[in-house]
C-alpha positions in Angstrom: 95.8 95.0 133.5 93.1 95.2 131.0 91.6 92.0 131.2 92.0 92.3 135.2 89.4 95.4 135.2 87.8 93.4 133.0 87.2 90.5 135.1 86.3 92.5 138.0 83.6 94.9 136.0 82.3 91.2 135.2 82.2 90.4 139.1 80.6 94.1 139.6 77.6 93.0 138.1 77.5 90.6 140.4 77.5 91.3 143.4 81.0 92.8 145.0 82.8 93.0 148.0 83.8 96.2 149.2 87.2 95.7 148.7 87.0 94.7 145.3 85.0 97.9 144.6 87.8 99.8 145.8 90.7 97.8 143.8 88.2 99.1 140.9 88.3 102.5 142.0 92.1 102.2 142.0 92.9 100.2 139.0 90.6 102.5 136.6 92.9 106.0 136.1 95.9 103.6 136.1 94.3 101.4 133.6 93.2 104.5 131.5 97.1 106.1 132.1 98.3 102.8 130.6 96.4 103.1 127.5 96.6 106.2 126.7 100.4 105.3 127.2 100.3 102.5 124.7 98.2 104.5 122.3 100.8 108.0 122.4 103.9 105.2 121.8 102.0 103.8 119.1 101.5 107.5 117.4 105.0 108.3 117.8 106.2 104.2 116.4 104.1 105.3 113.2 105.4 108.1 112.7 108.7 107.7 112.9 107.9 104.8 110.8 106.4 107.4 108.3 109.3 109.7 108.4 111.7 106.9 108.2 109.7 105.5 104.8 109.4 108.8 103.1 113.2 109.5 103.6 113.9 106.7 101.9 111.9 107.2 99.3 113.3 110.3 99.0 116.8 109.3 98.9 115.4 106.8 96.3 113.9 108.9 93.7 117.0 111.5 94.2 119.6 108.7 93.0 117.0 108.0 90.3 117.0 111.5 89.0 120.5 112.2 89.5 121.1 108.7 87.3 118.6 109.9 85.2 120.2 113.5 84.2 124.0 111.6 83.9 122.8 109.4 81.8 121.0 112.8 79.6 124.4 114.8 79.9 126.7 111.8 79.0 123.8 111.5 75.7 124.5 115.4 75.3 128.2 115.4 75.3 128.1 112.3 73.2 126.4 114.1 70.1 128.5 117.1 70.9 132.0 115.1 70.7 130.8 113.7 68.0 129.0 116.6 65.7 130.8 119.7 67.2 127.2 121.4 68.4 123.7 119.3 69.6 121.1 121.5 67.2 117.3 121.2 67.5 117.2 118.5 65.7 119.3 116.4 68.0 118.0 117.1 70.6 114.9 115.9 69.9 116.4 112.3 69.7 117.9 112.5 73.2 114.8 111.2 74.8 114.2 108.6 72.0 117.5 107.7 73.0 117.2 107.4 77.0 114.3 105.0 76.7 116.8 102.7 75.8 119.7 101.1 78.2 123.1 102.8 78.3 124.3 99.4 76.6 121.9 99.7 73.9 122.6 103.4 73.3 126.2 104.0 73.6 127.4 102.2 70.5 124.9 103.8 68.5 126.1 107.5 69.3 129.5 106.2 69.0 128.7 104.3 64.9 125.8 105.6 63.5 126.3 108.7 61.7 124.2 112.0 62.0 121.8 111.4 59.5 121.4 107.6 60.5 120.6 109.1 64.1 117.9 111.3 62.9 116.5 109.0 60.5 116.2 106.2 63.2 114.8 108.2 66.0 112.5 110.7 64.1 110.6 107.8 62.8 109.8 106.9 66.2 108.6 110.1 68.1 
């Protein structure tokens, strides 16, 4: 439809017939209904598109977090099982300990003794 009104604004420069003038006349509201048609569906596409994009996201970084505090409370109980109470002092290596993998981690709260803990993660904050 576009490139019809096109055409025939082309041909109004030159000189038109009167019925073309009118097919002008006619074609210009529905030309400018279909457009701003195609431009409202193209809002609603993008934001639906938006909302779709930040609920994954969303759902994305919850998972994240919630893997991310399991991982902290499975540290916690960990040095509790182990040394009866988690003081200040260990729980100042808990987030030493997190930057590493679970497979990294876990046998060290499971061998190394208290004071190895301390020694090995104080060092590093």
């Amino acid at each position: 439809m576009y490139n019809l009104r096109q055409n025939l604004e082309v041909k109004q420069e030159q000189d038109l017939e009167e019925g073309d003038r009118e097919i002008i006349m006619r074609l210009a509201p529905l030309y400018q209904q279909d457009r701003e048609q195609a431009i409202l569906e193209g809002e609603q596409r993008g934001i639906q598109q938006g909302i779709q994009q930040g609920i994954q996201q969303g759902v994305q970084q919850g998972i994240q977090q919630g893997v991310q505090q399991g991982e902290r409370l499975v540290v916690h109980n960990l040095l509790q099982v182990r040394f009866g109470s988690v003081d200040e002092e260990l729980a100042a290596i808990v987030d030493p300990l997190l930057a590493l993998s679970p497979e990294e981690f876990t046998p060290m709260l499971l061998q190394l003794s208290r004071e190895e803990l301390l020694a090995r993660f104080s060092e590093s904050n």
